[in-house]
N, C-alpha and C positions, 0 to 999 in steps of 0.2 A: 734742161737735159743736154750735157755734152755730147759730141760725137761719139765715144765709145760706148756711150751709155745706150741711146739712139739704136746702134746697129745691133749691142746685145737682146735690146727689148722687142727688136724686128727682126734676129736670128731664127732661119731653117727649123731650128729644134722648137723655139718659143712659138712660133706661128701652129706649126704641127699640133703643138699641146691645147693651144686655144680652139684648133678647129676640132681636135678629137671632142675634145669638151662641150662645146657648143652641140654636136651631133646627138651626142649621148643627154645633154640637157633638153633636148626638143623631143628626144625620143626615148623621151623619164619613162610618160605612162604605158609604154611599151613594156619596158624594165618594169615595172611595179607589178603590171600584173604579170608578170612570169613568175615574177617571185611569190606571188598570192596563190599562183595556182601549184609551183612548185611545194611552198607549205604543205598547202591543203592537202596534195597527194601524198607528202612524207609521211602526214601526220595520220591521213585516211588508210594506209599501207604500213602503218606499225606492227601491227600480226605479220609482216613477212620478214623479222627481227632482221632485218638493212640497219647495220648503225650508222646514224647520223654525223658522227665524226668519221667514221669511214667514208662516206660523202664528199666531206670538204677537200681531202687530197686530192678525190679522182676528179672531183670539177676542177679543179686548177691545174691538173694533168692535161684532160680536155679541151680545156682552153688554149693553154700552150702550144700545144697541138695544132689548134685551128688558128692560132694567129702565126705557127710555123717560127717556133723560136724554141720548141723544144720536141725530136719528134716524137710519139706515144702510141702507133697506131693502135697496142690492145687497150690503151684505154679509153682512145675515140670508141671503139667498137662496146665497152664494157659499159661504160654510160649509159648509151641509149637501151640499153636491155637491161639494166638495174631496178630488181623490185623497189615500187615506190616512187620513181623518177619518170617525170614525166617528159618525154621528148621535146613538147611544144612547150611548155616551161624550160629548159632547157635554151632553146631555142630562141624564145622572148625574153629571158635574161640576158642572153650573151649577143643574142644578134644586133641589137643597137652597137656593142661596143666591138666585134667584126666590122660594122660597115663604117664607125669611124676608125676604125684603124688602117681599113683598105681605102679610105679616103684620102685620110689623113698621113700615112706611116707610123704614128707613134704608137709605142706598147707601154701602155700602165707601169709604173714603177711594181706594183704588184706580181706583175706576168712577166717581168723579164727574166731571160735566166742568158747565161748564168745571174743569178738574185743578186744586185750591188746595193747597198743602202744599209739606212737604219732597217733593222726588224720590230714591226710591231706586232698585236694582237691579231690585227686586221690581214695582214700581209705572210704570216708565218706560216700557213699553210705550203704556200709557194716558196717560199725561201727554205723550206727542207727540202724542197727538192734539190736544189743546188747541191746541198751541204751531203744528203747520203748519194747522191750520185758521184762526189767529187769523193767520196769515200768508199766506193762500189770501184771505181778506177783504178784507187791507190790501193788497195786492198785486195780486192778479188783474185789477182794472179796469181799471187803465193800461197794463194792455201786451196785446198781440192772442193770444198764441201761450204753451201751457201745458203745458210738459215733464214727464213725470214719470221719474225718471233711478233704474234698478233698480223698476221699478212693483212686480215681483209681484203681490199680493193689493190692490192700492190700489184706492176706489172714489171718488175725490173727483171725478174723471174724469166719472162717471157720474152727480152729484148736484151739482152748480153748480146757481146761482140761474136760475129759469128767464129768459131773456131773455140771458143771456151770451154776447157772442159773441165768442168767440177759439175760437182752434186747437188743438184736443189731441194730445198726442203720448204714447205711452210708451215705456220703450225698455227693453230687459232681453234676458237669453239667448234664441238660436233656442227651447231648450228651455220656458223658466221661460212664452215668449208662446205656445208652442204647447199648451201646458197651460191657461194661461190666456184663450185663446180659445174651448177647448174648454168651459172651468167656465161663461163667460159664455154660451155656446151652450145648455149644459144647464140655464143657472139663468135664461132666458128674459130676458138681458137685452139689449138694443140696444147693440151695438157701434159702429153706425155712423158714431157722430160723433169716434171717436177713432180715429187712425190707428196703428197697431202698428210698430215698427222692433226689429230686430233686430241686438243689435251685443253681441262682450264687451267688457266693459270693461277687462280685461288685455292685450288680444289683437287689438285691433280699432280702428278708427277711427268712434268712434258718433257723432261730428258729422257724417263725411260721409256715415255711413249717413242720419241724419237730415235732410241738406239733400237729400238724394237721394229722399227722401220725401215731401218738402213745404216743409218746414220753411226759414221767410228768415232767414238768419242778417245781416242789415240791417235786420232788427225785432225790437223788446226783445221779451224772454220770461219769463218765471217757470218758475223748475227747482225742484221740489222732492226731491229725493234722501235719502230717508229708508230711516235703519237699514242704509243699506250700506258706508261707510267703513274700521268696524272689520274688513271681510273683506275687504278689498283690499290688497294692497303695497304702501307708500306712495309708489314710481314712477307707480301707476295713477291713487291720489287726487290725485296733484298733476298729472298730463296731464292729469285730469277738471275740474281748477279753472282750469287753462290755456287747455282748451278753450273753456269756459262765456266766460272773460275778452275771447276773441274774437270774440262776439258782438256784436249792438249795445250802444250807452254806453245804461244805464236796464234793461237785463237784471239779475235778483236771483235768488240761488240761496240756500232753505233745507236748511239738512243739521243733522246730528247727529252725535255721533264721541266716542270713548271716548278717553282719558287712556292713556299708558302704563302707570300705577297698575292698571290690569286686566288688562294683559300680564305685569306681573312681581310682581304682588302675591304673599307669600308664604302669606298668610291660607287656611284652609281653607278657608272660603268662594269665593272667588273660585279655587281650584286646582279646586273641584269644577265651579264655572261654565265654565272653559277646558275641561275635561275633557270636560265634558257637550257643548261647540261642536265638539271636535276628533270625537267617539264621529260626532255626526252628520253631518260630514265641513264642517264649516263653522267652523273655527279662524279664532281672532283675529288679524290680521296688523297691524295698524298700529292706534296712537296719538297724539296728541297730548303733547309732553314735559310731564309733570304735576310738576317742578319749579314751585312757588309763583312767581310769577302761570301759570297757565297759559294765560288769555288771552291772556298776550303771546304765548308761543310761537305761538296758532291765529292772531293776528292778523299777525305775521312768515311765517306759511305763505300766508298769503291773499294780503299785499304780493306777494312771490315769486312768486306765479302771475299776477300783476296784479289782484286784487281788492281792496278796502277792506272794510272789515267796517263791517256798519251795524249789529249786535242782536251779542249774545254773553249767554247765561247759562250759569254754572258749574253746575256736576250735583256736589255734594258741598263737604262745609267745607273751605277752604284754611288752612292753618296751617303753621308752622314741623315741626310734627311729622307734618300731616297731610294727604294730599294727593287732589285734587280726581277724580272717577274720568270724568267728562266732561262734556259739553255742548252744547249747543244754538247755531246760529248764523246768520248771515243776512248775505251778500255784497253786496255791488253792483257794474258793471260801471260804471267811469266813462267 
């Protein structure tokens, strides 16, 4: 080993990663059972209809949070009061990798934000945060009125810059906002400025539920619609894009959306990932044709409903042998 090689393999960053590591390695069976007792209550608390993909954002909200790299407070606060979630699971997950981090300094490629890297399966959760916050930023000034389409567990709602003034809206199941009114009740935080609408989106008309609620559909707005496409029919996603298309010209809707490649992949991996969506009653129904480009395909979906695509990133290498499992995107209403 030369001397350059030497100092890089004993660099500040590399040392930091071995000791986080090693922390988190000694203090596995800590981690294991949180995760065992976190199941167990997901699965014991399913009558309190909490979706489990709703879950995955706000823990990685919560984390970020606690390792102070992104701040969150209503979603520290919304965590520990979420039907189904248990605090001390919670706590025995994450607390190994709190005290190597306060040890250590380093933050997981997963938890940092802004999110730099490849995007994996593993990782994605967290790296939308980046991507609709860095579109919350660029977006939100110009137009008065600020949808959030399937909210669930979302708190951006609730942490805009102070002095913002537009209209908030969210929109998701009777069920999914009756829950989540109740979380915001118990985790003491001001609802008031956001108005709640209640619509499905298989089953239902959420535009006219939403103009019927406030909302001027003859003034631009920002939808953000995150993590719900891949559970929808893809009659649903494309009324939903149809919709949006209706509204004023200068309206922008962020979303996210998986590739077919996740629907029929054969890999053991991804049959365990269907497996585990179906068990919690929230299977994947639609994709994006992941045939190389698959861009074209999202951006033919988007013409068709009358939107132009203004942002598109691939989630995955596209190759002749290899295909891309999704991605990231951003509409506009002309």
């Amino acid at each position: 080993m030369n001397d350059v090689d030497r100092k890089t393999a004993l660099s500040p960053g590399v040392i930091a990663r071995v000791v986080f590591f090693l922390i988190c390695l000694l203090l596995l069976p800590v981690t294991v059972a949180g995760y065992v007792l976190w199941i167990a209550r997901a699965y014991a608390g399913r009558a309190s209809g909490v979706s489990r993909t709703a879950q995955g954002p706000l823990s990685a909200r919560w984390f970020q949070h606690r390792l102070g790299v992104r701040r969150d407070e209503p979603a520290h606060r919304l965590l520990m009061v979420l039907p189904g979630v248990s605090p001390l699971a919670v706590r025995l997950v994450f607390g190994p990798m709190l005290l190597a981090h306060r040890l250590s300094g380093y933050v997981p490629q997963a938890f940092r934000y802004p999110f730099d890297g490849e995007i994996t399966l593993q990782n994605q959760a967290s790296a939308r945060q980046t991507f609709y916050d860095s579109v919350v930023d660029r977006y939100l000034t110009g137009v008065p009125q600020f949808v959030i389409l399937g909210a669930g567990f979302d708190t951006r709602a609730f942490r805009l810059p102070e002095g913002t003034h537009v209209r908030s809206f969210e929109v998701d199941t009777p069920k999914t906002l009756a829950i989540a009114q109740e979380v915001l009740r118990r985790a003491d935080l001001d609802a008031g400025s956001v108005t709640f609408v209640s619509a499905d989106f298989e089953r239902e008309d959420w535009l006219v539920r939403l103009v019927e609620s406030g909302f001027d559909a003859t003034r631009p707005a920002l939808f953000l619609w995150e993590g719900v496409t891949p559970y929808l029919e893809r009659a649903a996603v494309a009324a939903t894009l149809q919709k949006i298309s209706s509204t004023a010209p200068g309206s922008v809707v962020a979303f996210d959306y998986v590739t077919t490649e996740l629907l029929e992949s054969r890999s053991l991996y991804l049959r365990a990932v269907r497996a585990s969506l179906r068990a919690g009653g929230e299977p994947l129904k639609f994709g994006v044709d992941s045939t190389p480009p698959s861009s074209e395909h999202l951006a033919e979906l988007l013409r068709s409903c009358g939107l132009a695509i203004a942002e598109q990133r691939t989630l995955g290498t596209e190759t002749n042998g290899r295909r891309a499992w999704g991605g990231f995107g951003v509409a506009v209403v002309r």
